[in-house]
Phi, psi and omega in degrees: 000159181224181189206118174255129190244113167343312201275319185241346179044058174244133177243111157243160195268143197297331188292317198212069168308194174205185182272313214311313208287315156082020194276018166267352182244012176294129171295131182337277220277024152249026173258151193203087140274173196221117199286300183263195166281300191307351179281296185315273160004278211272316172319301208278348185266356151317093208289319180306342166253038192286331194258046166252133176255141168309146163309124166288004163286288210258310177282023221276013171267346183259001191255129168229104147339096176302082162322337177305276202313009157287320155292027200214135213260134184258000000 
């Protein structure tokens, strides 16, 4: 199972949390879980979810690092 948290828009996986990962403390109602691989699949192919990413903890095959955003004056 996985877990999305809305709010940060990180999906993360249930099978191999981390501490890192904080996900008791994502709020119930910023949570979208997602049951199978093929649930997973079609979320991240989903053009409406281009900026949601894997947890970079739990997920890193699924975490991709903006290099931009280094460079961007906030």
């Amino acid at each position: 199972m996985w877990i999305v948290d809305l709010d940060k828009k990180v999906v993360h996986d249930m099978s191999r949390p981390q501490y890192e990962c904080k996900i008791s403390k994502i709020p119930k109602d910023n949570r979208k879980k997602i049951y199978t691989d093929g649930g997973l699949k079609r979320f991240f192919d989903d053009p409406l979810n281009k900026e949601y990413n894997g947890c970079r903890y739990c997920m890193p095959d699924f975490y991709e690092f903006d290099m931009t955003s280094i460079f961007r004056n906030n």
